[in-house]
N, C-alpha and C positions, 0 to 999 in steps of 0.2 A: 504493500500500500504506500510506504513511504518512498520507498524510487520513485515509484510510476507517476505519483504526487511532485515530486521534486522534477522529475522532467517535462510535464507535461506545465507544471503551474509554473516551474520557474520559466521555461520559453513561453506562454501566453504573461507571465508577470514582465519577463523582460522586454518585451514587445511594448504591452503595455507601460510600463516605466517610460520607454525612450518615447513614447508618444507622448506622457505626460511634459517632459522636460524637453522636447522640441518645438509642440506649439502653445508652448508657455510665452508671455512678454521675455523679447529678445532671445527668445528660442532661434532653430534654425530654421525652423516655417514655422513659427510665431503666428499661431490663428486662435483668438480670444474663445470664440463661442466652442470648437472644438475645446481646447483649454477647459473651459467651465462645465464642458458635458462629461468630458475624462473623469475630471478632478471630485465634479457631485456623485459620479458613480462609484467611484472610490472610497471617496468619503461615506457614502449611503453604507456598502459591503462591509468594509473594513471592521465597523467598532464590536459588528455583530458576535456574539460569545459563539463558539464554536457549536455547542449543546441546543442551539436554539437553530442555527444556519443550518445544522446537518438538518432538523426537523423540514425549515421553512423550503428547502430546497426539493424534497421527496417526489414532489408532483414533477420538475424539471428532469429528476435523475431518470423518473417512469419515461419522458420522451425521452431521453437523449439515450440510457443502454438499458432501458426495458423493462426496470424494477428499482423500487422505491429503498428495497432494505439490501444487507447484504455487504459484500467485497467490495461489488462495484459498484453500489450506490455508494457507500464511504469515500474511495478514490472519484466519485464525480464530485460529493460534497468539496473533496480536500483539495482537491486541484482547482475549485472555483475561487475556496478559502485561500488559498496559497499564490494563486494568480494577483489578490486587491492585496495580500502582505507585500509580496515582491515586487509588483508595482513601485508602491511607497517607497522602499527599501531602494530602489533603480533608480528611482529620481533625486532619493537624496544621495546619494552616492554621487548620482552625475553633474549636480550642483556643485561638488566639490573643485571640479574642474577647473583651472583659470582660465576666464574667459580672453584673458590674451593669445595663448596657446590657439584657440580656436579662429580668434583672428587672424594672427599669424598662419595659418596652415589656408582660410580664406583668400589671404591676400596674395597667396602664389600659385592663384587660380583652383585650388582644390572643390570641388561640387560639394554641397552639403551633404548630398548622400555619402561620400567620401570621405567625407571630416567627421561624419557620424561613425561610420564603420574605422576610421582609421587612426582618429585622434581625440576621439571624445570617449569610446569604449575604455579602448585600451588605455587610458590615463586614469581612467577611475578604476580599472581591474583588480587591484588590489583591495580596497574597501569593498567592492560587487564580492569578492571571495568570500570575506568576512560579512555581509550581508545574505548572499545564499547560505552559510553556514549559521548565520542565527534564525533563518527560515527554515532548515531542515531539523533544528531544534524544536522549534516550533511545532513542524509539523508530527513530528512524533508524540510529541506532547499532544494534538488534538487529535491524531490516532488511536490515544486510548480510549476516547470517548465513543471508539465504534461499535463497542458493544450496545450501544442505545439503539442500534437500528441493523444489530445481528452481525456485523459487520468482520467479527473475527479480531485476530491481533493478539499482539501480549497485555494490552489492556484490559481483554474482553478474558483473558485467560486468569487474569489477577482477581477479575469483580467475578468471575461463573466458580472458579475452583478456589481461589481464594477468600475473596471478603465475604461471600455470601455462603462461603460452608467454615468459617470461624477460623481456618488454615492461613495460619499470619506464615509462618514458612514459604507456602506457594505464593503468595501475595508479595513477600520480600524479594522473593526469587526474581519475580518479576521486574520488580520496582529497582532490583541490583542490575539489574539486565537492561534495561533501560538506562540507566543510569552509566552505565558502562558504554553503551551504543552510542549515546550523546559526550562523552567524556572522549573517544576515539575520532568522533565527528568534529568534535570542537578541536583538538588538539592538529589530525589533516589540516582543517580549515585555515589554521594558526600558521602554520609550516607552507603551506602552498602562499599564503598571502603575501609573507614574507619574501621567499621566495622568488615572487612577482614583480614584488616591490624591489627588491635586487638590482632586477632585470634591468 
């Protein structure tokens, strides 16, 4: 649940981010009304608790892979959820950027589409690393809540044989396991950034 989550949400969050931060004022196609339709979508998705969005989305997951509960209704949930995180996440990252750099790379003829892919990305790739990396945190963390709607997981395995049969063992088992998966995640995430940033 948590790859398929992290590839599909990070490529529509990353798509979506570089829209937010392009036609933003003084973006590189800088278009207001676009701008304010992105940004109120974002803002609408975003604050929603995870517990509540897997519910409100059910009728969506029915069109989009044919059932409401389950594996794949969680990875539609979590990749919607994870698409308006990374979003956020993508734009401020790319805000980072000095917007000199981007002129500069303008002013020797370079196309925006060009200075998007070649000098606006890869300047903030390091922060984007450590950004995906507190997004794949996340998402594990809102993966446990799949047992609300059947969904499986080490979450669903901690509250079915753990909390609700009084087995703190199984339950810890779990909670160390996760804890382990996120502690490996973050430390990659650490090491590639740097890394990067080297480069």
């Amino acid at each position: 649940m948590v790859s398929i989550t992290l590839v599909l949400g990070g490529a529509l969050g990353m798509l979506l981010g570089l829209a937010l931060q392009l036609t933003k004022r003084g973006g590189l196609y800088a278009n207001a009304p676009a701008y304010v339709l992105l940004n109120t979508l974002v803002n609408f998705f975003r604050p929603i608790p995870f517990v509540i969005f897997i519910a409100a989305v059910q009728p969506a997951a029915r069109l989009v892979v044919g059932i409401g509960i389950g594996t794949r209704a969680v990875v539609f949930a979590l990749t919607l959820a994870a698409m308006f995180m990374i979003a956020r996440i993508v734009e401020q990252n790319l805000v980072s950027v000095s917007p000199g750099v981007i002129e500069a790379a303008r002013a020797m003829g370079a196309s925006r589409l060009r200075v998007t892919f070649t000098v606006l990305v890869p300047e903030a790739l390091g922060p984007l690393v450590l950004g995906f990396t507190f997004a794949f945190v996340a998402i594990v963390d809102a993966s446990a809540i799949a047992g609300v709607i059947a969904g499986g997981g080490l979450g669903t395995f901690a509250q079915q044989y753990g909390y609700r049969q009084f087995d703190w063992v199984v339950t810890w088992t779990a909670v160390l396991l996760l804890v382990a998966i996120v502690q490996l995640a973050q430390l990659a995430g650490n090491l590639l950034a740097r890394k990067v940033l080297r480069t």
